[in-house]
C-alpha positions as CSV (number, residue, x, y, z in Angstrom):
1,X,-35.6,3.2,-2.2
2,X,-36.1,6.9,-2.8
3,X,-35.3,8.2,-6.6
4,X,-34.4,11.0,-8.1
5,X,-35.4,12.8,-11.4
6,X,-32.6,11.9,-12.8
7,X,-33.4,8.6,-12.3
8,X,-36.6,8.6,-13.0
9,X,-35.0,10.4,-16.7
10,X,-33.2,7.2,-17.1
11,X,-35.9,5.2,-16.7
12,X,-38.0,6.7,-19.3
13,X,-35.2,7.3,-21.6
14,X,-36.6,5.6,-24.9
15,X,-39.5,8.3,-24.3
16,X,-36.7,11.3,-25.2
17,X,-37.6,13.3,-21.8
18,X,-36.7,16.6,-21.6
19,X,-35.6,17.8,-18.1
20,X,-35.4,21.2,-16.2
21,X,-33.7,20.2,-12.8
22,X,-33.0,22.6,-10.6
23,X,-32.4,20.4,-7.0
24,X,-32.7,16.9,-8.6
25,X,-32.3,15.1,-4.8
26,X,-32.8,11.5,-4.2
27,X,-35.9,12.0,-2.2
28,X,-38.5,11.0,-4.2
29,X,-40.8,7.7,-2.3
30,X,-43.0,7.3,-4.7
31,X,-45.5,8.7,-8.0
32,X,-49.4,10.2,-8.0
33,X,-51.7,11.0,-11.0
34,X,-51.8,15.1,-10.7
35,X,-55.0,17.0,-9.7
36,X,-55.6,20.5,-9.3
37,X,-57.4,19.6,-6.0
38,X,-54.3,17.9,-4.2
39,X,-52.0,19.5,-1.9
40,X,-48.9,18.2,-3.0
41,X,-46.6,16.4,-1.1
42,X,-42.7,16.7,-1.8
43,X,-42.1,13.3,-1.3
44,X,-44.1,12.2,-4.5
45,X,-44.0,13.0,-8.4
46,X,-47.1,13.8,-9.8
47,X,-47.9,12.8,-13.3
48,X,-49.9,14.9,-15.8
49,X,-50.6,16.5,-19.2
50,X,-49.4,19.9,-19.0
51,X,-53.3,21.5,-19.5
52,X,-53.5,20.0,-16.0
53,X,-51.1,21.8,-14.4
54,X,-51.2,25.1,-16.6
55,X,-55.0,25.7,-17.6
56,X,-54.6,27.9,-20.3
57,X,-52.1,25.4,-21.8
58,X,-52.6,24.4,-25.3
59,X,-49.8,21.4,-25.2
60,X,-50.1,18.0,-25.3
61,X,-47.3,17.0,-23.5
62,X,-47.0,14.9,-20.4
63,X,-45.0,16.3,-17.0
64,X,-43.8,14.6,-14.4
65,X,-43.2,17.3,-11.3
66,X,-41.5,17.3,-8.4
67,X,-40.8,20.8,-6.6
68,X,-39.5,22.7,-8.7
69,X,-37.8,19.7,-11.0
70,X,-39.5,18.3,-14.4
71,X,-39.6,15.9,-16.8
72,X,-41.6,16.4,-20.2
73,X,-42.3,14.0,-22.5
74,X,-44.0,15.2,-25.8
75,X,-46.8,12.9,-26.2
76,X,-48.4,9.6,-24.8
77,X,-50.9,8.4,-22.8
78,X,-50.6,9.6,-19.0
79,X,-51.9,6.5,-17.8
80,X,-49.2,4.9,-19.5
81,X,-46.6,6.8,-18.2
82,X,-48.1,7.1,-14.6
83,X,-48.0,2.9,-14.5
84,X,-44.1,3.4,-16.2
85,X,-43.4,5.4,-13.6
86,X,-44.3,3.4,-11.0
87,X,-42.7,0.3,-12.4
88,X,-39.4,2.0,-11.7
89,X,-40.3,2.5,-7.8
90,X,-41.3,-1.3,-7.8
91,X,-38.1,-2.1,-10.0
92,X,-35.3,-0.1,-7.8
93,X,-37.0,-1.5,-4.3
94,X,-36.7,-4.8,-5.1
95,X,-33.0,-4.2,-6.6
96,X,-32.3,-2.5,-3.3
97,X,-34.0,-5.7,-1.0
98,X,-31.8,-7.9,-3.5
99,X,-28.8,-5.9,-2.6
100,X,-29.3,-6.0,1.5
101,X,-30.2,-10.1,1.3
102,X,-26.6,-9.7,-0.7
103,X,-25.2,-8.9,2.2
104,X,-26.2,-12.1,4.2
105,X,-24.5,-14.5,1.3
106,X,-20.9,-15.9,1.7
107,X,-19.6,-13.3,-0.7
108,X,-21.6,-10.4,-0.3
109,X,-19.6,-8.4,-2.3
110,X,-19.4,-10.6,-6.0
111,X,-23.4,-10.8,-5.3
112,X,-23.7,-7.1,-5.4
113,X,-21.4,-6.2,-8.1
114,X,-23.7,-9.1,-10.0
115,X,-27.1,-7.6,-9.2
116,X,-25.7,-4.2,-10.7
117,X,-25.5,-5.5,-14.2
118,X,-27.2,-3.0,-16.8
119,X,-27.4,-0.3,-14.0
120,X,-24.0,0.7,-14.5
121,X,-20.4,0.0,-16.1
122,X,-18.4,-2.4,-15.4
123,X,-17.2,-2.5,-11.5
124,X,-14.6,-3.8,-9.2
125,X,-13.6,-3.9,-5.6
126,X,-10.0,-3.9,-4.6
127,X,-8.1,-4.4,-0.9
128,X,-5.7,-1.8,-0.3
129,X,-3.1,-4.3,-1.4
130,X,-4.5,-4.3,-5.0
131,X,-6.1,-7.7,-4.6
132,X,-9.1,-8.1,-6.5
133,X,-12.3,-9.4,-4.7
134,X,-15.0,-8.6,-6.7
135,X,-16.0,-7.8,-10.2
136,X,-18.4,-7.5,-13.3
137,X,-18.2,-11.4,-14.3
138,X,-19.8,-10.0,-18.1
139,X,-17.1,-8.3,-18.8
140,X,-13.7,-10.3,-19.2
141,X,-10.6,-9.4,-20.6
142,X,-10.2,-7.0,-23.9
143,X,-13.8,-5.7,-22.6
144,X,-12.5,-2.5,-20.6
145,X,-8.8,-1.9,-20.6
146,X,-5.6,-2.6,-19.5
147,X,-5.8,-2.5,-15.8
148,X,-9.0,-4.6,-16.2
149,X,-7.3,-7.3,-17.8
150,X,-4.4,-7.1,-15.7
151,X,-6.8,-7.6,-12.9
152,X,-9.0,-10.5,-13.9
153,X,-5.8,-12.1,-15.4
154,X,-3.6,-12.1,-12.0
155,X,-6.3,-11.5,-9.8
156,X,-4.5,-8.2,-8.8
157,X,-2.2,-5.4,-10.2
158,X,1.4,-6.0,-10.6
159,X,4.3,-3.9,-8.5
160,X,5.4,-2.6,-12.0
161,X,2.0,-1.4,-13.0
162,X,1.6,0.3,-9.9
163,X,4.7,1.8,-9.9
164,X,4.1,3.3,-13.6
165,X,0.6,4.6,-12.4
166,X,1.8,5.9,-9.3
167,X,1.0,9.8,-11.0
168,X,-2.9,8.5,-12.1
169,X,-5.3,10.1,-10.0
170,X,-7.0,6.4,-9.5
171,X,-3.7,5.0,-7.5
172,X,-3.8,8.8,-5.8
173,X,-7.2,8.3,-4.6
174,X,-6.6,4.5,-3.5
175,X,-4.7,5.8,0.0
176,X,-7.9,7.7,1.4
177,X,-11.2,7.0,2.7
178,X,-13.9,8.3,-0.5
179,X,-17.3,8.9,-0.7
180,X,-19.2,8.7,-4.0
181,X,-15.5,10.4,-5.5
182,X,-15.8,11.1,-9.0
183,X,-12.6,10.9,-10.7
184,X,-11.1,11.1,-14.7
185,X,-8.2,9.3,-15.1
186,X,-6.4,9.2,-19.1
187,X,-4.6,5.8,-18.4
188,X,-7.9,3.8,-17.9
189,X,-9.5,4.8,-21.7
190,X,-11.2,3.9,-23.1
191,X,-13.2,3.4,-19.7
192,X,-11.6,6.8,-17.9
193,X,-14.6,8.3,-15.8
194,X,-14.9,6.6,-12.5
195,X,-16.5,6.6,-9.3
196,X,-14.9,5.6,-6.1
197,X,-16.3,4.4,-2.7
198,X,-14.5,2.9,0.1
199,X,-15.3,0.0,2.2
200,X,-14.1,-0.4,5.4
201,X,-13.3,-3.4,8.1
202,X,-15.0,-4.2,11.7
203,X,-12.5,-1.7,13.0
204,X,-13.8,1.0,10.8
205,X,-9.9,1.1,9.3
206,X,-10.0,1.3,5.1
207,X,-10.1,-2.2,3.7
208,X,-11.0,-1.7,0.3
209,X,-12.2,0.4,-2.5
210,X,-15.2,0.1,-4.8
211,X,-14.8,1.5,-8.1
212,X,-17.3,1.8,-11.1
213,X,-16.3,2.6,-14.4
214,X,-17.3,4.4,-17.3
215,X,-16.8,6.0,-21.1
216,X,-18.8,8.8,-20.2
217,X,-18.6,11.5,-18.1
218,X,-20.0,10.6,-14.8
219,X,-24.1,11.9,-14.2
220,X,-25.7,12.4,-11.3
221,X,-28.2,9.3,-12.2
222,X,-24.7,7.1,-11.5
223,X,-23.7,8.8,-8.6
224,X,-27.6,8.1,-7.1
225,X,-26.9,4.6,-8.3
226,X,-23.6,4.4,-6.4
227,X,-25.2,5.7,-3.4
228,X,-27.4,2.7,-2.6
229,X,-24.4,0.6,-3.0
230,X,-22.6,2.7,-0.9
231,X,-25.3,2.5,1.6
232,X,-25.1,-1.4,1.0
233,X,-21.6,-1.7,1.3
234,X,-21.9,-0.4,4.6
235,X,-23.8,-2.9,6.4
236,X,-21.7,-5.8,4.9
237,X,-20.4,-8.4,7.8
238,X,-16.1,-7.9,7.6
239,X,-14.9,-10.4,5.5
240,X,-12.1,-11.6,7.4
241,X,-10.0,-11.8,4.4
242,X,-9.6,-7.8,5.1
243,X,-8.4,-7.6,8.4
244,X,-4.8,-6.9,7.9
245,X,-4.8,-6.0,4.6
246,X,-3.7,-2.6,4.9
247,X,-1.2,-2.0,7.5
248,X,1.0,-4.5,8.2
249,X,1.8,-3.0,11.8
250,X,-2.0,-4.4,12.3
251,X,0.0,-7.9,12.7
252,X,1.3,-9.5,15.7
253,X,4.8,-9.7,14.1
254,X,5.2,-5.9,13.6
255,X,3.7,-4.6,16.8
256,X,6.8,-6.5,18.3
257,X,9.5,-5.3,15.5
258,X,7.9,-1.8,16.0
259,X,9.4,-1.6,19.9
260,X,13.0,-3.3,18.3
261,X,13.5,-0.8,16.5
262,X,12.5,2.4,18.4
263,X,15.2,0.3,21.0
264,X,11.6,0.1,23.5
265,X,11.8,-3.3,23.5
266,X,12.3,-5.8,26.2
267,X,13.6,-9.1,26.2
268,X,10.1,-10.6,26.9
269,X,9.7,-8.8,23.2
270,X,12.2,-11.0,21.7
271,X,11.6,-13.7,23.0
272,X,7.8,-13.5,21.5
273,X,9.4,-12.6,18.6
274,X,11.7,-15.9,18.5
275,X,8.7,-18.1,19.1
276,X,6.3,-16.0,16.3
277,X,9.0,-16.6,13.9
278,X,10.5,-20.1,15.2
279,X,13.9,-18.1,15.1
280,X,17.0,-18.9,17.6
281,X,18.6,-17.1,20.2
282,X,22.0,-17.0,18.3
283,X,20.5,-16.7,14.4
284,X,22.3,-13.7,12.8
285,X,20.4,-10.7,11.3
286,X,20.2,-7.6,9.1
287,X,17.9,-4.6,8.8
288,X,17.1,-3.8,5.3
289,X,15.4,-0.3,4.6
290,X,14.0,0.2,1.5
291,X,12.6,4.0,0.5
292,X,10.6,5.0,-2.4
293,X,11.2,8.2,-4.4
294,X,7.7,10.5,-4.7
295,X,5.6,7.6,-3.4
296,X,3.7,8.4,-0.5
297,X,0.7,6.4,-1.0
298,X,-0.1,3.7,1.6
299,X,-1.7,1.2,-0.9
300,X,1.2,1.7,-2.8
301,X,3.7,0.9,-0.3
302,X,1.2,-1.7,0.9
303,X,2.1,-2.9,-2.7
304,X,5.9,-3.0,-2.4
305,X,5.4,-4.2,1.1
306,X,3.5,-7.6,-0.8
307,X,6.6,-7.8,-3.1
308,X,9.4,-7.6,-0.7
309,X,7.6,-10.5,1.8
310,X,7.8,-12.8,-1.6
311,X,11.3,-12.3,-2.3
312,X,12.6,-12.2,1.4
313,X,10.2,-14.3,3.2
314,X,12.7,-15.4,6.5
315,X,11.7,-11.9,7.9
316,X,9.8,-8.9,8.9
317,X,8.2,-6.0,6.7
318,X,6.6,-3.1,7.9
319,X,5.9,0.9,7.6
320,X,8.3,2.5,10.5
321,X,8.7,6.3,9.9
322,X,7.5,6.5,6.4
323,X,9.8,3.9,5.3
324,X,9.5,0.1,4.7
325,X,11.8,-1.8,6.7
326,X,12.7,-5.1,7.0
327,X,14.2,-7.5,10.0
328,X,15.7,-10.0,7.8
329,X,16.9,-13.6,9.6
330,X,20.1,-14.0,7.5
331,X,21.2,-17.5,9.5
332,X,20.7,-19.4,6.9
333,X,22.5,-17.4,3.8
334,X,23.8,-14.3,4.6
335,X,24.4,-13.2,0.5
336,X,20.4,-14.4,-0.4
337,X,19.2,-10.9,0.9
338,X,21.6,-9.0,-1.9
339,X,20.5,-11.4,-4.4
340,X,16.8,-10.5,-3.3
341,X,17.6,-7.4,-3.6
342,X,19.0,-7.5,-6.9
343,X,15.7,-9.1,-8.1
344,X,13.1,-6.4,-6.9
345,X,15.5,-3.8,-8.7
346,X,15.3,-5.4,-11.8
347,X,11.8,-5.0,-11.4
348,X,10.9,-1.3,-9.6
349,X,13.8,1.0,-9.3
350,X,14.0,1.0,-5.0
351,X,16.8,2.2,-2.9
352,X,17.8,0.3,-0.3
353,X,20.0,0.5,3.2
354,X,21.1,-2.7,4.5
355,X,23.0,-3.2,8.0
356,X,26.1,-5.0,9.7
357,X,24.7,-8.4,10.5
358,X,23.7,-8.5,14.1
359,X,22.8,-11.6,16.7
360,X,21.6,-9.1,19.6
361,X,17.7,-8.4,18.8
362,X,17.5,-6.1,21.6
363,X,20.4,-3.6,19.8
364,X,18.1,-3.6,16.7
365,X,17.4,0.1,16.9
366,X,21.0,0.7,16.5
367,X,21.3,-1.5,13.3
368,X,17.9,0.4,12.2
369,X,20.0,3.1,12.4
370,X,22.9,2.2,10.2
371,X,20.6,0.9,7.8
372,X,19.3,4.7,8.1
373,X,22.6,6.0,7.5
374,X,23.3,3.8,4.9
375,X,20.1,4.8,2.7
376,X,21.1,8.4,3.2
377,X,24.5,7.8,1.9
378,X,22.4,6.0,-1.6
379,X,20.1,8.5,-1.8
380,X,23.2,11.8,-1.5
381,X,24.8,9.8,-4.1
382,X,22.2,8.3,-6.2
383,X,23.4,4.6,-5.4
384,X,20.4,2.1,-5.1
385,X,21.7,-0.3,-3.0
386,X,23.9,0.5,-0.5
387,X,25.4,-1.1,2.9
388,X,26.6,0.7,6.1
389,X,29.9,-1.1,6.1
390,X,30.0,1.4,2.5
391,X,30.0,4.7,4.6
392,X,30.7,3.5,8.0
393,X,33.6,5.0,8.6
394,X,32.0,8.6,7.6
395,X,29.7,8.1,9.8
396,X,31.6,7.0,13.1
397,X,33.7,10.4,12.3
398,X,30.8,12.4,12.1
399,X,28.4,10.9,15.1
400,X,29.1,12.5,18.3
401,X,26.7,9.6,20.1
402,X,29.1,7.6,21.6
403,X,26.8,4.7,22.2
404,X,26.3,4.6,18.5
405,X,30.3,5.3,17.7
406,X,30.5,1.9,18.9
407,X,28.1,0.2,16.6
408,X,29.9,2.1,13.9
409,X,33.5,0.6,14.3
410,X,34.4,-1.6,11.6
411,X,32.9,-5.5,12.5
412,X,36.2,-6.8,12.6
413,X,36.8,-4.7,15.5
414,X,34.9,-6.6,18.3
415,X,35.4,-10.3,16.3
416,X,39.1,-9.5,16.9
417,X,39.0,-8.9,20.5
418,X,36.7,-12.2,20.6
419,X,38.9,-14.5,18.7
420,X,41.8,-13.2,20.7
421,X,40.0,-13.4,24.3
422,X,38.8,-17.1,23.0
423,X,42.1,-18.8,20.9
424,X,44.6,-16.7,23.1
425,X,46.2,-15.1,20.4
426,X,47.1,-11.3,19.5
427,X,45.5,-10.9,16.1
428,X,43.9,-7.3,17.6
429,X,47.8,-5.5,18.7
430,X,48.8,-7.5,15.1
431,X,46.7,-6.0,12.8
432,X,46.8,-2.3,14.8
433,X,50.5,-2.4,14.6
434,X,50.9,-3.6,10.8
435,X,48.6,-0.8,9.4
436,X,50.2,2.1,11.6
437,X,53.3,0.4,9.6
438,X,51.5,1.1,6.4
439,X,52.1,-2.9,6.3
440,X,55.4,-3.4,6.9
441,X,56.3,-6.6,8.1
442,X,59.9,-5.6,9.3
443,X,58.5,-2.6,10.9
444,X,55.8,-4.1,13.2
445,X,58.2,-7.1,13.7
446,X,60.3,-4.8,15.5
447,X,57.8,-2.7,17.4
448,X,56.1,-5.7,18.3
449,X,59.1,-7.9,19.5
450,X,58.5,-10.7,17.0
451,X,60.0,-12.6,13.9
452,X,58.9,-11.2,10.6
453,X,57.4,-14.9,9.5
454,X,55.4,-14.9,12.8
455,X,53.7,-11.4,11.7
456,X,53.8,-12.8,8.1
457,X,51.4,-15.6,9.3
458,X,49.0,-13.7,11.4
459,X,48.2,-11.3,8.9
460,X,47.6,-13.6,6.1
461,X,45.4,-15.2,8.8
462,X,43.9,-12.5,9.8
463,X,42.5,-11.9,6.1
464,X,42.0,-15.2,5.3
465,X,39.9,-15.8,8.8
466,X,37.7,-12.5,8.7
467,X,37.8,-12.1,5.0
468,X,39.5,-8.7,4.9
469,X,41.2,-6.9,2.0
470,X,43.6,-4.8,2.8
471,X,44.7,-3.7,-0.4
472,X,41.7,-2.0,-0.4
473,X,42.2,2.2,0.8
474,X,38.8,2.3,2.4
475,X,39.1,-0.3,4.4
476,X,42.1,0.1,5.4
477,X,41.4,3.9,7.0
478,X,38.0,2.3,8.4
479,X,40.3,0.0,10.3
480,X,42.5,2.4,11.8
481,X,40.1,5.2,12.8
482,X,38.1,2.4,14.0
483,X,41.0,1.2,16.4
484,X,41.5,4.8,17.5
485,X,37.9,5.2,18.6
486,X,37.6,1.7,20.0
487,X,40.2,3.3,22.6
488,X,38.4,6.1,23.1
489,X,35.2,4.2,24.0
């Protein structure tokens, strides 16, 4: 392992060196006892009293020079400091062998944050979800600060934590690849100086980030520290607890939803899709798209990502177009979604779009859409959860897509004309009729040729079978536009 004066500073710190560093590298092999004879090699620093290096010198003190860099140190024995010295080149190569046989141990990582102790501060490394793999085992909770204890307590940071740090320059930095970054971040006091280094998985993609902690200002003796665990980090076998840690589009599950909801897919996709999942052919779905205001960081969303798979497990999360979207299997319990949903507001203030239910997986990318249209409609009118059915009817008004006008009628549209076609009856001309009536019964009795108890009983069955209130003044013009431009299409 090469050094550095600044290590080498460190090292004979209880001497009170005084330094005059003007490159300071890490390229130091190894030390030599000075003589005026030598030709000196910048690989090595030579050792000295300063009479030896300056004849007319009248001081007693002892140098240690390399280039144009030195270390003084007011008095002592030069033989003393020369064998110091090279204690501290036998010390740091053997720390730096311990550190590469690290790497061949089941958890290379804990054995290299472990062999770090009294080097540095305390340290951690974290996946991109926030999951904690590795840390300083001396120190334990109340020894650092809140994020620390957060950390070895849950074993990771909480959504809520996250989301109130999302302005701290250590959640900033999470989302990119770092080298040796040197950071200050307020919220970590009284531990707020930090260096971060990334560590990355078999596919070079960013698995995790290694971060070292400290009260003071950051030196370059920590940084040259850093940089041999950097170097270690490196060579470390991937773990494969980090292969799909970061992107859930890296799993088989996502690479199929992704084609869904671009509308790419094929029915092979789905039906790969149906076994993954152990889902039916006829199971009933929704798309749920969830966007979060001034958060663009990846581990972040990585974050919420975790969150929403624990609170609506019967489906699919993943990044699509800088949002987080979900293919929810709502078979089961169609109203468990919204009560999901309700939970993870409680906790982080999200704003969802949710779809129409849907059975046809290959017409996802039209319910993707809605769930689009329905987010936009939140977000114009600073609602958090919000469902296409709510702003439907704006939307199949404004769309000139016709293909898409048709996924925006109101649902009761098409389970009309399939109740009819199935139970020969005329609920579809019934309902039509009555609300160009503006609900009279006597009205569409008369234009429909049949006794006002007859029209009576279909509408209340009508309500009663697809759960319709038509009291209600949206629903009611969502109905008849959407009869208009189901004749149109």
């Amino acid at each position: 392992m090469k050094l550095s004066v600044w290590i080498l500073k460190k090292w004979l710190e209880r001497y009170d060196p005084v330094v005059s560093i003007t490159d300071g590298k890490q390229t130091i092999s190894g030390a030599r006892l000075f003589s005026p004879s030598i030709t000196l090699d910048d690989s090595l620093i030579y050792v000295g009293e300063t009479k030896d290096f300056f004849h007319d010198s009248t001081s007693n003190e002892i140098l240690l020079i390399n280039k144009n860099d030195a270390i003084s140190i007011g008095s002592g024995d030069v033989g003393d400091i020369f064998n110091i010295v090279s204690e501290a080149f036998d010390f740091y190569n053997s720390w730096e062998r311990t550190l590469f046989g690290c790497t061949r141990k089941e958890h290379p990582e804990q054995c290299i944050i472990s062999n770090c102790y009294g080097l540095l501060g305390p340290m951690f490394l974290i996946d991109m979800s926030f999951n904690l793999v590795a840390w300083s085992l001396e120190y334990q909770e109340e020894g650092v600060n809140s994020i620390w204890d957060e950390l070895i307590d849950k074993r990771k940071l909480a959504v809520d934590t996250i989301y109130q740090s999302k302005d701290s320059p250590f959640i900033r930095l999470m989302v990119d690849r770092q080298r040796l970054r040197v950071f200050e971040d307020p919220l970590a006091a009284p531990y707020p100086h930090g260096i971060m280094t990334s560590y990355s998985d078999c596919n070079g993609n960013l698995a995790g980030q290694f971060i070292i902690a400290s009260k003071t200002p950051i030196t370059n003796y920590e940084l040259h520290i850093a940089s041999v665990i950097d170097k270690v980090l490196a060579t470390i076998e991937p773990q494969p607890r980090f292969n799909d840690t970061l992107n859930p589009s890296y799993n088989s599950e996502s690479f199929i939803v992704e084609p869904l909801l671009s509308g790419e897919a094929t029915q092979l996709d789905t039906y790969k899709l149906l076994i993954i999942k152990n889902w039916k052919a006829q199971d009933s779905y929704r798309i749920v798209l969830v966007g979060i205001d001034q958060l663009t960081n990846d581990s972040v969303l990585q974050s919420f990502t975790d969150m929403l798979r624990s609170h609506i497990p019967n489906g699919i999360v993943a990044f699509y177009n800088h949002y987080i979207v979900c293919l929810v299997n709502t078979t089961k319990d169609d109203k468990a979604i919204f009560a999901a949903v309700s939970e993870i507001q409680k906790e982080i203030p999200l704003r969802f779009g949710i779809s129409e239910p849907f059975h046809e997986l290959l017409e996802t990318s039209y319910y993707y859409r809605q769930a689009m249209d329905a987010f936009a409609h939140g977000l114009t009118n600073d609602i958090g959860l919000t469902l296409f059915h709510d702003c439907g009817l704006y939307e199949l008004i404004r769309t000139s897509d016709r293909e898409y006008q048709r996924f925006c009628l109101h649902p009761v549209i098409s389970l009309l004309r399939s109740y009819d076609r199935l139970n020969k009856t005329d609920y579809y001309n019934t309902l039509e009729t009555y609300l160009h009536c503006e609900r009279s019964y006597h009205r569409t009795s008369g234009l429909m040729f049949v006794h006002r108890n007859t029209i009576l009983y279909r509408i209340e069955k009508i309500k009663d079978t697809f759960k319709l209130d038509l009291d209600n003044t949206y629903e009611r013009e969502y109905l008849l536009v959407s009869f208009y431009f189901d004749r149109l299409i």
